[in-house]
KETORPA-998914 format. One record per residue (C-alpha): residue number from 1; residue in one letter; z, y, x. Coordinates in Angstrom, 2 decimals, padded with zeros to 5 digits, always signed. Each point is the difference from the previous one (the first is absolute). Example, Ala and Ser with C-alpha at 12.3 -4.5 7.8 and 13.67 -1.06 7.14 Angstrom:
<recs>
<1, A, <+007.80, -004.50, +012.30>>
<2, S, <-000.66, +003.44, +001.37>>
</recs>
This chain:
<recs>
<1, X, <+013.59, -018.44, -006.56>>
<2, X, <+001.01, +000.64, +003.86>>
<3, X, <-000.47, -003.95, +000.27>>
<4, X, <-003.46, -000.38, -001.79>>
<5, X, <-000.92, +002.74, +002.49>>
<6, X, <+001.31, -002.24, +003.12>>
<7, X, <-002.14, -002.95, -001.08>>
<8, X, <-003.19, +001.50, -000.91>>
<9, X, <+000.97, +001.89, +003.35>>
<10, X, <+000.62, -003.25, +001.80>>
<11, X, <-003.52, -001.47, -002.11>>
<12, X, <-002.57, +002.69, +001.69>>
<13, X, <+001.34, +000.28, +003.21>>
<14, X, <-001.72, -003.90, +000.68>>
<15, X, <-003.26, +001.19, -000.39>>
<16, X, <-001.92, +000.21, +003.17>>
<17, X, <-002.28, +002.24, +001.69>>
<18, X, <-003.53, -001.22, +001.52>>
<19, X, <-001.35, +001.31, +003.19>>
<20, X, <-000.29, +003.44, -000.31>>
<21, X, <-003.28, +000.83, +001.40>>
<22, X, <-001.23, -002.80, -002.91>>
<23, X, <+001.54, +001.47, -002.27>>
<24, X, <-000.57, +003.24, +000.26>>
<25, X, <-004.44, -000.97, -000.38>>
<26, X, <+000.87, -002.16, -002.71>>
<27, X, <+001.56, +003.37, -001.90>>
<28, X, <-002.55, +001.95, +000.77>>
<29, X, <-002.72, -002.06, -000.93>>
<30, X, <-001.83, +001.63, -003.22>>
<31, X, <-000.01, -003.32, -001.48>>
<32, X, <+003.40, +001.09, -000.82>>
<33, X, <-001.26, +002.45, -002.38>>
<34, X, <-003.24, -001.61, -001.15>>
<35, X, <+001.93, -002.58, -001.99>>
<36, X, <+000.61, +002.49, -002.59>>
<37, X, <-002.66, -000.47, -002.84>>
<38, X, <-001.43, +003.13, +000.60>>
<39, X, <-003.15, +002.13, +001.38>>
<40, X, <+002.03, +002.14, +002.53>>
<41, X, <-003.28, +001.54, +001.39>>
<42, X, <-000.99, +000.91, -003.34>>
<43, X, <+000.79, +004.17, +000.93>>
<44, X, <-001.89, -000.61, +003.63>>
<45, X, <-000.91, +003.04, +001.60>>
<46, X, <+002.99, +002.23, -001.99>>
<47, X, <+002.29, +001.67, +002.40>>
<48, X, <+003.58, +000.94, -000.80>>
<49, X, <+002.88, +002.13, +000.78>>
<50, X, <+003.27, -001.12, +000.22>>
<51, X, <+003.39, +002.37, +000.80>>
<52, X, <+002.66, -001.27, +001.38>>
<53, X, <+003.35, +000.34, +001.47>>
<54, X, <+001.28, -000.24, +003.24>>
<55, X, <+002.14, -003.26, -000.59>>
<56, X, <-000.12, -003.10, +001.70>>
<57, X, <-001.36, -001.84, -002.76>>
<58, X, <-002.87, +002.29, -000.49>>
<59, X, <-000.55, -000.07, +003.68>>
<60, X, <-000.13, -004.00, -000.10>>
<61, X, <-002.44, -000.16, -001.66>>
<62, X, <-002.36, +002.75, +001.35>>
<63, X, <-001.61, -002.86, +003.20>>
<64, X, <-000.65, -002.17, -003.54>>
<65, X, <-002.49, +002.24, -001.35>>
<66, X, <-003.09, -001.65, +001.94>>
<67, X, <+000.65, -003.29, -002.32>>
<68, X, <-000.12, +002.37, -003.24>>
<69, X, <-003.12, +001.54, +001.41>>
<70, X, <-001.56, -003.40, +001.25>>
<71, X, <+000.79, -001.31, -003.25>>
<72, X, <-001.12, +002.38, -002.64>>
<73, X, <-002.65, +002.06, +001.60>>
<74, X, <+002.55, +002.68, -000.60>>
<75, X, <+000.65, +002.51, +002.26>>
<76, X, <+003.12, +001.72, +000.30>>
<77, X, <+001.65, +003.35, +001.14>>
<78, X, <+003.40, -000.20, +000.92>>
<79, X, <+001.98, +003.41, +000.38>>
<80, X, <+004.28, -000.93, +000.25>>
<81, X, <+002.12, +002.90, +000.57>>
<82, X, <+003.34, +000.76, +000.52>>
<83, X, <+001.96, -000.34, -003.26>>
<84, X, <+000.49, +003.62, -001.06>>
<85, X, <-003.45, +000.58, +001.23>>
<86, X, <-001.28, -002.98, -002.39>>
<87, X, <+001.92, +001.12, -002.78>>
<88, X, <-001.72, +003.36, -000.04>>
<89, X, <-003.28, -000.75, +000.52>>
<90, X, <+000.66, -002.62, -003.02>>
<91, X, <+001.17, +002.70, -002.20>>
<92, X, <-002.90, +002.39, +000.72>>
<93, X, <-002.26, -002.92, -000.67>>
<94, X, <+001.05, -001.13, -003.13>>
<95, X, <+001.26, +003.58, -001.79>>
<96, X, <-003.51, +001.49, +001.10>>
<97, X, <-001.86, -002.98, -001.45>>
<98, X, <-002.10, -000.14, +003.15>>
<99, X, <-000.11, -003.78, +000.74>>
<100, X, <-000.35, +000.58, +003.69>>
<101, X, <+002.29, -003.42, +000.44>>
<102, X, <-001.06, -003.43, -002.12>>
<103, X, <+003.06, -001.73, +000.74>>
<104, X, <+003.47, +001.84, +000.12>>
<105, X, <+003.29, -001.09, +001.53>>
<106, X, <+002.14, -000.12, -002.43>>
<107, X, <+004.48, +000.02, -001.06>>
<108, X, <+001.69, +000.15, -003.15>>
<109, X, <+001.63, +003.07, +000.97>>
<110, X, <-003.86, +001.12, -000.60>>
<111, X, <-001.25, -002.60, -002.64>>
<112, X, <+001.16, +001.62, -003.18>>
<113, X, <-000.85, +003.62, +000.43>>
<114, X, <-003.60, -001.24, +001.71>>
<115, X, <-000.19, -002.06, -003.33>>
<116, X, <+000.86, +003.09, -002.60>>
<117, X, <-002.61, +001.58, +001.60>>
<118, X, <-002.79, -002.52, +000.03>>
<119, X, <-000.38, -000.02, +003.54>>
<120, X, <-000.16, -003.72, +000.28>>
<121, X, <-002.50, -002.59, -001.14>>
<122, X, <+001.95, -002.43, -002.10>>
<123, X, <-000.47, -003.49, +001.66>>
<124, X, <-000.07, -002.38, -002.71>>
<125, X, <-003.69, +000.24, -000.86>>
<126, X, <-000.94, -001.19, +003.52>>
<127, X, <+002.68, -002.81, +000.51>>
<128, X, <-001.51, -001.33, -003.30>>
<129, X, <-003.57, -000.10, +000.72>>
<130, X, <-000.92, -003.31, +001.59>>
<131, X, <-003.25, +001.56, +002.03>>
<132, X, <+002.43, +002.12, +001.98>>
<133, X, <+003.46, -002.34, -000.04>>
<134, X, <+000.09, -003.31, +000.36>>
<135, X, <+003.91, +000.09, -001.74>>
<136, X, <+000.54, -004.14, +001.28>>
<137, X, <-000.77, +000.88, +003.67>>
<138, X, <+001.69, +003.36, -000.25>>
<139, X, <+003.58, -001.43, -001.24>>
<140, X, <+001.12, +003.50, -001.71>>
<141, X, <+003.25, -002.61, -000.83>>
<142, X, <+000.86, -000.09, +003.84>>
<143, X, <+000.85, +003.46, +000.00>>
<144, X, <+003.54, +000.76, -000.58>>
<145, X, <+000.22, +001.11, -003.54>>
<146, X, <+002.68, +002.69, +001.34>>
<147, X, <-002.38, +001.37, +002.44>>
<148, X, <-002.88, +000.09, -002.69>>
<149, X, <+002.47, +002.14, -002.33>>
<150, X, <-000.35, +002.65, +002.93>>
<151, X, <-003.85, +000.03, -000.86>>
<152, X, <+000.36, +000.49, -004.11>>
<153, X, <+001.05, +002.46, -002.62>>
<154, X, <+000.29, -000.86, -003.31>>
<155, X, <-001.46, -003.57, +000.41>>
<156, X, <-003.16, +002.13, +001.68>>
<157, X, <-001.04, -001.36, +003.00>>
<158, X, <-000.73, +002.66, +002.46>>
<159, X, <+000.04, -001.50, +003.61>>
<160, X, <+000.77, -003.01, +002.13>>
<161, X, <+002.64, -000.65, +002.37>>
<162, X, <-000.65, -000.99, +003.45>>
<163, X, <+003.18, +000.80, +001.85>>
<164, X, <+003.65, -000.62, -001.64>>
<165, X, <+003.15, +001.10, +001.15>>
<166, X, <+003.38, +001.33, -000.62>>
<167, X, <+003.13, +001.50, +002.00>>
<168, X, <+002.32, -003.12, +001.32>>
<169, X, <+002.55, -000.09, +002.25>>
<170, X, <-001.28, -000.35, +003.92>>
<171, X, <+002.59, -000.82, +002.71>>
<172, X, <+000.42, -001.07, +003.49>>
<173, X, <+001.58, -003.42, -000.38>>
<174, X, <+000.73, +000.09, +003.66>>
<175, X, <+002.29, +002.73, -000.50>>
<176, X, <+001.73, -000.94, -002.96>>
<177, X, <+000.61, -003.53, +001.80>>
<178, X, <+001.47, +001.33, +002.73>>
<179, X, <+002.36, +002.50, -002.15>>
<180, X, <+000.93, -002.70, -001.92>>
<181, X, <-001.52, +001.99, -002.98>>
<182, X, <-001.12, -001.09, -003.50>>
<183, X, <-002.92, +001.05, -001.82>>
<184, X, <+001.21, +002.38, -002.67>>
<185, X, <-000.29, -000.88, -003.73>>
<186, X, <+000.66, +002.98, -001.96>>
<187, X, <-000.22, +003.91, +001.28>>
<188, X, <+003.66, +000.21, +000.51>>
<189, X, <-000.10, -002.26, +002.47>>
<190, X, <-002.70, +001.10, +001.58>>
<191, X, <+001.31, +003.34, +000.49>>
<192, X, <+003.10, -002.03, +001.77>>
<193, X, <-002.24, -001.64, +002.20>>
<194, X, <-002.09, +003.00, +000.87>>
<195, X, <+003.28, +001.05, +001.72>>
<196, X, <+001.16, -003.00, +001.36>>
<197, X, <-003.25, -000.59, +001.32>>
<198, X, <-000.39, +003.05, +001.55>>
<199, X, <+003.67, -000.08, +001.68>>
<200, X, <-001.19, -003.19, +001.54>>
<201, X, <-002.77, +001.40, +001.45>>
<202, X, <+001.89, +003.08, +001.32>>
<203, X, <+002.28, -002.41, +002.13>>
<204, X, <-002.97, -001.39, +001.70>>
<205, X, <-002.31, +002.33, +002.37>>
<206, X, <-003.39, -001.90, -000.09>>
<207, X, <+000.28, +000.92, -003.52>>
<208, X, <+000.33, +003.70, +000.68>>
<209, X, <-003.42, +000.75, -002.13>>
<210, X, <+001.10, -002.13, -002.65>>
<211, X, <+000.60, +000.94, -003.53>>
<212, X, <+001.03, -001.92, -003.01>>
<213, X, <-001.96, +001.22, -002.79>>
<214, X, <-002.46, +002.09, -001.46>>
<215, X, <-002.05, -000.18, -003.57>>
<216, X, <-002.43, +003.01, -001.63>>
<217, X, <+001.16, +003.55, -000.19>>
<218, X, <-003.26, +001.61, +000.09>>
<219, X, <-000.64, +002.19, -003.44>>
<220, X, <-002.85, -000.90, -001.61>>
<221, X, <-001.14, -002.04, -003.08>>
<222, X, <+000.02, -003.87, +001.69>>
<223, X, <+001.84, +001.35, +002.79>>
<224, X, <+003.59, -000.18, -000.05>>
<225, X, <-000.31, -001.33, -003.90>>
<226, X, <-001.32, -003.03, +000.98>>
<227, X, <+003.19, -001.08, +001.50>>
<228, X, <+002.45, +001.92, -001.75>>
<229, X, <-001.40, -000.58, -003.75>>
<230, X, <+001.26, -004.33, +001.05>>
<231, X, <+003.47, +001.45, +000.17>>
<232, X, <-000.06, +002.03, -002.79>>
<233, X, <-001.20, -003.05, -002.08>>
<234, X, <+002.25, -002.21, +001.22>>
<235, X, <+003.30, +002.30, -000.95>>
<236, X, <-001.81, +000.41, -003.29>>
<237, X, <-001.48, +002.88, +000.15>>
<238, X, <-003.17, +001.54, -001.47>>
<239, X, <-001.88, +003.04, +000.78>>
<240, X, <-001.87, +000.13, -003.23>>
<241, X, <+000.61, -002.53, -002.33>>
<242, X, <-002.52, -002.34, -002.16>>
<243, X, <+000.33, +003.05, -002.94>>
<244, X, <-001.03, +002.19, +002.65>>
<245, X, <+003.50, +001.48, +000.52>>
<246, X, <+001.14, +001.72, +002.98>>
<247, X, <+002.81, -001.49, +001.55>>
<248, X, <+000.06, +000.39, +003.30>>
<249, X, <+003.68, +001.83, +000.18>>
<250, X, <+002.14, -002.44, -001.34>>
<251, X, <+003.08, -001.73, +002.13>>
<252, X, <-001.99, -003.13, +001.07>>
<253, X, <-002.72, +002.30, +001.36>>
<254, X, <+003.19, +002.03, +001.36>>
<255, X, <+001.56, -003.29, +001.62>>
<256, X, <-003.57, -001.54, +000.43>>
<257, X, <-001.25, +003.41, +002.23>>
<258, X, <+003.45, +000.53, +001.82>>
<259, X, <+000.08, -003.95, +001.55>>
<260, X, <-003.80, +000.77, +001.23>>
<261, X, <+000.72, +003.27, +001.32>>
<262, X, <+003.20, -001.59, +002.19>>
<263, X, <-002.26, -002.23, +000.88>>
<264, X, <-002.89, +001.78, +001.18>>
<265, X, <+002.32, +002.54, +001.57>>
<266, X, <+002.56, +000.31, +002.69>>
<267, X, <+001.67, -002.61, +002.70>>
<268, X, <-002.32, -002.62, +000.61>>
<269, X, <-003.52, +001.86, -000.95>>
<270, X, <-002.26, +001.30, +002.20>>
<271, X, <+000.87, +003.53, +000.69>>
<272, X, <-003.39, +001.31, -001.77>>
<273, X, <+000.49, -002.08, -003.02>>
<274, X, <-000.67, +002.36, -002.58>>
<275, X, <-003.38, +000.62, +001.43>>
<276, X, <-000.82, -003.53, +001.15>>
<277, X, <-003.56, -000.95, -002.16>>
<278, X, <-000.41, -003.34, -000.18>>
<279, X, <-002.59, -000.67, +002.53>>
<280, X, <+002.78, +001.26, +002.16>>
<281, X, <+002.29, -002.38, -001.00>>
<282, X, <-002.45, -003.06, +000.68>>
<283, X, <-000.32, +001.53, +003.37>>
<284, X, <+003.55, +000.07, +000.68>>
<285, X, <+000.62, -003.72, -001.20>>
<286, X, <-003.06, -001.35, +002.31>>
<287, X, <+001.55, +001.93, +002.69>>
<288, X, <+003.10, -001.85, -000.22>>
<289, X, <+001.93, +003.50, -001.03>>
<290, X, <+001.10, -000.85, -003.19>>
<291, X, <+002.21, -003.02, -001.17>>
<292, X, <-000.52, +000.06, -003.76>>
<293, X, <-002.24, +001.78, -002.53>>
<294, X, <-001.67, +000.39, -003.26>>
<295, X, <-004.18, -000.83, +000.68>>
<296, X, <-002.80, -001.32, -001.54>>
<297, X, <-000.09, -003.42, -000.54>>
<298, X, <-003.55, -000.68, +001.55>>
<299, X, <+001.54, +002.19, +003.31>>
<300, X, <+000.36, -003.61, +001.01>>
<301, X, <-003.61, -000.26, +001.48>>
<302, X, <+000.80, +002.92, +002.46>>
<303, X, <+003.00, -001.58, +001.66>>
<304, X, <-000.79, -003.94, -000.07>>
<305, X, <-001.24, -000.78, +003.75>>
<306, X, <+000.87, +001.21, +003.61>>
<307, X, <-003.22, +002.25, -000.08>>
<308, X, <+001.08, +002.55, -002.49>>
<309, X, <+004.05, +000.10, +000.05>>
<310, X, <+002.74, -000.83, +002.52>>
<311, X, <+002.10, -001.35, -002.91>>
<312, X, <-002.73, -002.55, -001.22>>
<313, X, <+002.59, -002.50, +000.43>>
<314, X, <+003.33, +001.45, -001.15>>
<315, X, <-000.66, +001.19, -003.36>>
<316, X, <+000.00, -001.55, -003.21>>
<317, X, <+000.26, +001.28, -003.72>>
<318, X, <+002.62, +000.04, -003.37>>
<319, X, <-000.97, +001.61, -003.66>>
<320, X, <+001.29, +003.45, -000.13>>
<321, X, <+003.65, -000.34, -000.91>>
<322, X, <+001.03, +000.26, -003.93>>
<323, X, <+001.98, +002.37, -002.21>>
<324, X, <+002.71, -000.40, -001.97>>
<325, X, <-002.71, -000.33, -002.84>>
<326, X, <-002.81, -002.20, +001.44>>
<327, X, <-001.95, -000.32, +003.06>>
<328, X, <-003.46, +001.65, +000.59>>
<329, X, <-002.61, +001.39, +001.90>>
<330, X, <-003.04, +002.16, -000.06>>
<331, X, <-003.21, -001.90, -000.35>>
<332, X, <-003.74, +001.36, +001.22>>
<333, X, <-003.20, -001.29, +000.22>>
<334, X, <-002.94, +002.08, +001.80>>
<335, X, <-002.69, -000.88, -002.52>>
<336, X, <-003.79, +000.62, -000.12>>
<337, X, <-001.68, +002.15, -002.90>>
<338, X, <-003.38, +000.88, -001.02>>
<339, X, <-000.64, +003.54, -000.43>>
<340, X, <-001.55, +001.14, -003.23>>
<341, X, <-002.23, +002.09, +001.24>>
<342, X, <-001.60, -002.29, +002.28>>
<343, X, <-003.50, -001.04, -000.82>>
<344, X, <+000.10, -003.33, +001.82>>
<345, X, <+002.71, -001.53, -001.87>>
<346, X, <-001.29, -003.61, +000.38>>
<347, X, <-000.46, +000.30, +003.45>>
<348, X, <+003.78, +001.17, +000.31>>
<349, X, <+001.14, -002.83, -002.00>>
<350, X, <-001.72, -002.31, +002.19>>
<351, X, <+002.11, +001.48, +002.85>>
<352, X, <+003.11, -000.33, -002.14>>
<353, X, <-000.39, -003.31, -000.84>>
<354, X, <-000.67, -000.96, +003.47>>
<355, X, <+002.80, +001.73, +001.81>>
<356, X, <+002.76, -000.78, -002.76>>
<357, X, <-001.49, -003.61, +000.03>>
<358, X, <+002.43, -002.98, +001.49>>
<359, X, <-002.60, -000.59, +002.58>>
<360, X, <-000.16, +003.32, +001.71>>
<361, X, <+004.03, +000.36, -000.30>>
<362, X, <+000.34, -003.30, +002.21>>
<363, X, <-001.80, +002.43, +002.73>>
<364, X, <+002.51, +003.27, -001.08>>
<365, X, <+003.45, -002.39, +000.72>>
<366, X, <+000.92, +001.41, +003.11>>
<367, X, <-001.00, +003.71, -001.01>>
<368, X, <+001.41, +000.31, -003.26>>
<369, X, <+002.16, -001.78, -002.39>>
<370, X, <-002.43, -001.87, -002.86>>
<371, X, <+001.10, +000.00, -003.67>>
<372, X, <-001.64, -003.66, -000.40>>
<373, X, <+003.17, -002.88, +000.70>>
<374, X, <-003.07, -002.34, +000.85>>
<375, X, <+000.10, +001.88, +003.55>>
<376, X, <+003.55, -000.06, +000.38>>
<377, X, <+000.22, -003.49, -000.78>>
<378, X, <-002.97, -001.09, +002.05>>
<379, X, <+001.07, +002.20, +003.34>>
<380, X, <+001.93, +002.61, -000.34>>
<381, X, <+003.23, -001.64, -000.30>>
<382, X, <-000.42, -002.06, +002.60>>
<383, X, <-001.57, +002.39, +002.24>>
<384, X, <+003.34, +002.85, -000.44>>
<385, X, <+002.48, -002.94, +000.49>>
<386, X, <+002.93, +001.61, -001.08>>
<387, X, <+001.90, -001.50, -002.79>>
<388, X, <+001.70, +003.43, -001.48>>
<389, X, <-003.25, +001.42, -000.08>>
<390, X, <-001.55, -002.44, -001.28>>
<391, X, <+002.34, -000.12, -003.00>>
<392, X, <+000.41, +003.83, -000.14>>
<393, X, <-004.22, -000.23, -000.80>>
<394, X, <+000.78, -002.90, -002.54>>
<395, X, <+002.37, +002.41, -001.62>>
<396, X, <-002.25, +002.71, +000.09>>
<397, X, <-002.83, -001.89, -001.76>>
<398, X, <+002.19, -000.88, -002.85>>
<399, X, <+002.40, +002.95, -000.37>>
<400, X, <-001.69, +002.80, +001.05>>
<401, X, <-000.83, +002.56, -002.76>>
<402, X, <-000.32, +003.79, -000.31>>
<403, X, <+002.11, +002.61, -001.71>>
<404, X, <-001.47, +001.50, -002.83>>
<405, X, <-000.54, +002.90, +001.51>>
<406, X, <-001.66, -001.78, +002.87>>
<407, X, <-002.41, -002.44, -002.65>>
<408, X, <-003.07, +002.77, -000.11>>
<409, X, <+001.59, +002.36, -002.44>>
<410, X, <-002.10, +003.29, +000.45>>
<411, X, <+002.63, +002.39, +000.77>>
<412, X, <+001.73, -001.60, +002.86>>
<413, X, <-002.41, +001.96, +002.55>>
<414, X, <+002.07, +002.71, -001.05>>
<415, X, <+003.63, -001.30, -000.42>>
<416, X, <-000.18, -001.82, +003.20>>
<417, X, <-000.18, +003.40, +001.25>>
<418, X, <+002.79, +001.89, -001.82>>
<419, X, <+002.37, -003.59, +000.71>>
<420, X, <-000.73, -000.86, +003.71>>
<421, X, <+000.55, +003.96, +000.91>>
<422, X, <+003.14, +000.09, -001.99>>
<423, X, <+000.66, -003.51, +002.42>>
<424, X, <-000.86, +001.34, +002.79>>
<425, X, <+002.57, +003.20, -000.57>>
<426, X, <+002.96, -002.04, -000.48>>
<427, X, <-000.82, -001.64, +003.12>>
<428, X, <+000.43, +003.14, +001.44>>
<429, X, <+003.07, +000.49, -001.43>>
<430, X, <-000.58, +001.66, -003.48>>
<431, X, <+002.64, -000.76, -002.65>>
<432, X, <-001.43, -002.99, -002.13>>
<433, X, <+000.79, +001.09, -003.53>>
<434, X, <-000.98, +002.86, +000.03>>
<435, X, <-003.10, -000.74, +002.16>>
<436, X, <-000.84, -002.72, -002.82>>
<437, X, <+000.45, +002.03, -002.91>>
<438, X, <-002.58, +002.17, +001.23>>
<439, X, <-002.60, -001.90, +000.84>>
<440, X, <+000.52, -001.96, -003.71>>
<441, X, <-000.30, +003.76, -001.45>>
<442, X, <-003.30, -000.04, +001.82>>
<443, X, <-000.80, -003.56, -001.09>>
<444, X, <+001.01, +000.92, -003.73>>
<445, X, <-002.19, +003.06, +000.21>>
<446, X, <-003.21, -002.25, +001.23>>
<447, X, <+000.49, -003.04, -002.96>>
<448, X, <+000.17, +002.91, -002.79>>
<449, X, <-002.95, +001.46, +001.58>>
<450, X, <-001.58, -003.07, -000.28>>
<451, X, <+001.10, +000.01, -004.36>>
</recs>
């Protein structure tokens, strides 16, 4: 597999770029979007809210709205806050039925308690009617089919992804070159290098403010689970099984937690680690403080020229390591919805269509990571240049899928809780059986609830 990645690698890397002031007109021309079969000024005159959050993808695409308005007639309110912020104002929105908000941002963390409660305006009925989708120009079969799970529950289509990611290994190649250093393959040897690394760094002064690693510690549903729930799958362990079991205190979630919390703790972390959230730990790797950490796959577009990070140059990428069972990661995909209690429905479909479309993610590349391999083939591959990378994203397309817990079921709002603040205690030292038998108590308590 490693080599059909090199060659299809080695294939997309010839393409070449135009001149850039070209071809950023010809992307931007609405031509782009008027070769879809449709009347997209058929709502003219509608106006539309849209929430959002404040991630780079969302921003990227905020200095596109003119074309949406220029093209449909549309016009379009824009409100992106800060995540927590976002995710309340969501909630309120959608429990209180007010429909302040046509379009939603939306997770799977999210998607299957939003869906139990009819919050969401199944998509299907829109994607299928040719005066609002023209399904040839569109290319729903350019999506990755592992980001489009994200946006489903029980075959239900609820949302579409514009963003895809998932935790991989980042590194400063520079570093590990000089240490004579390989990249780790499983978690054992990470945790080995994590010291190594940071002994070599110890011995040398203008690496004073240096440390080797860091990953999510943060409690909080899609906090610190979306990097320790990889690990936990890849020593086999489950939280709550496919029969809705609770299992999240057995000895691979023993030797699956213990590993992480070595690794997120002690020599060779930053001395705050248990704190760090992960827009912290971005910082730190732009800044050139960190060697090696656990971060969003699409965190590439914040450190890939001289203009936004001093290690533009000396970084590259590796799949997170693997388990004695299997290797694995976390994958997420910010997603547009349509909120059932909007009355402009069309309108906001229109706006879905166009800003999940392959045309307007050619213009998101450099803010946010698109779920459509047409852009990664065409530019994005090329433009990145870095050949683990590269390969990490080719692995993430094709192997990247959730836990069960993590594929929309309705109660994980609530067990994300009760597991990443059980997490979070052993980082701070808690013993770790009896630390998970409690929170499975708690788990066991909320599935018979459920019965």
């Amino acid at each position: 597999m490693k080599r059909r990645f090199n060659i299809l690698y080695l294939l997309l890397a010839c393409c070449t770029l135009t001149n850039p002031f070209q071809l950023v007109q010809s992307k931007t021309s609405l031509a782009n979007w008027q070769k879809a079969n449709i009347d997209w000024r058929r709502y003219e005159g509608t106006h539309i809210n849209v929430l959002a959050d404040e991630q780079p993808a969302f921003m990227a695409l905020k200095p596109y709205l003119p074309i949406f308005e220029k093209l449909t007639g549309i016009s379009v309110g824009f409100h992106a806050l800060e995540q927590s912020k976002m995710r309340h104002r969501r909630a309120i929105d959608l429990s209180k039925g007010l429909g302040l908000y046509d379009v939603i941002p939306m997770g799977v963390t999210f998607l299957g308690q939003a869906h139990a409660n009819n919050y969401l305006e199944p998509l299907a009925r829109f994607l299928n009617n040719p005066l609002l989708t023209d399904q040839s120009w569109y290319k729903m079969t350019d999506i990755s089919p592992n980001s489009l799970s994200l946006c489903q529950i029980d075959g239900t289509l609820l949302s579409l992804p514009f963003d895809f990611s998932a935790p991989i290994y980042f590194y400063r190649k520079d570093l590990f070159n000089k240490f004579n250093l390989d990249v780790p393959d499983t978690y054992e040897a990470l945790l080995t290098t994590k010291v190594a690394l940071q002994q070599a760094l110890d011995k040398h002064p203008e690496y004073s403010d240096v440390h080797a690693f860091a990953s999510r510690t943060m409690p909080g549903a899609g906090l610190n689970t979306w990097t320790v729930l990889p690990i936990m799958r890849s020593y086999g362990a489950q939280i709550v099984t496919d029969e809705v079991r609770a299992t999240s205190n057995s000895q691979s979630a023993y030797n699956a937690i213990e590993v992480y919390r070595d690794l997120v703790t002690g020599y060779g972390n930053p001395a705050n680690s248990r704190t760090l959230h992960f827009y912290q730990i971005r910082k730190l790797f732009k800044e050139g403080k960190l060697a090696s950490a656990f971060i969003a796959s699409h965190f590439y577009n914040e450190i890939d020229t001289k203009n936004e990070s001093i290690v533009w140059d000396k970084w590259e990428a590796a799949p997170l390591p693997k388990g004695p069972f299997s290797r694995e990661t976390s994958p997420w995909a910010w997603a547009l919805a349509i909120n059932a209690h909007s009355q402009k429905k069309s309108a906001a479909w229109l706006f879905i269509q166009w800003a999940t479309s392959a045309q307007t993610a050619m213009l998101l590349s450099t803010g946010g990571s698109p779920p459509r391999m047409q852009i990664w083939q065409e530019q994005l591959f090329n433009l990145v240049n870095k050949p683990g990378f590269n390969n990490t994203m080719l692995w993430v397309f094709e192997n990247a899928t959730p836990s069960y817990i993590q594929s929309g079921i309705t109660l994980f709002p609530e067990i994300g809780e009760i597991i990443s603040h059980a997490y979070s205690q052993i980082f701070y030292g808690a013993d770790i059986q009896n630390t998970l038998d409690s929170s499975n108590e708690k788990i066991d308590s909320l599935l018979n609830k459920k019965e």
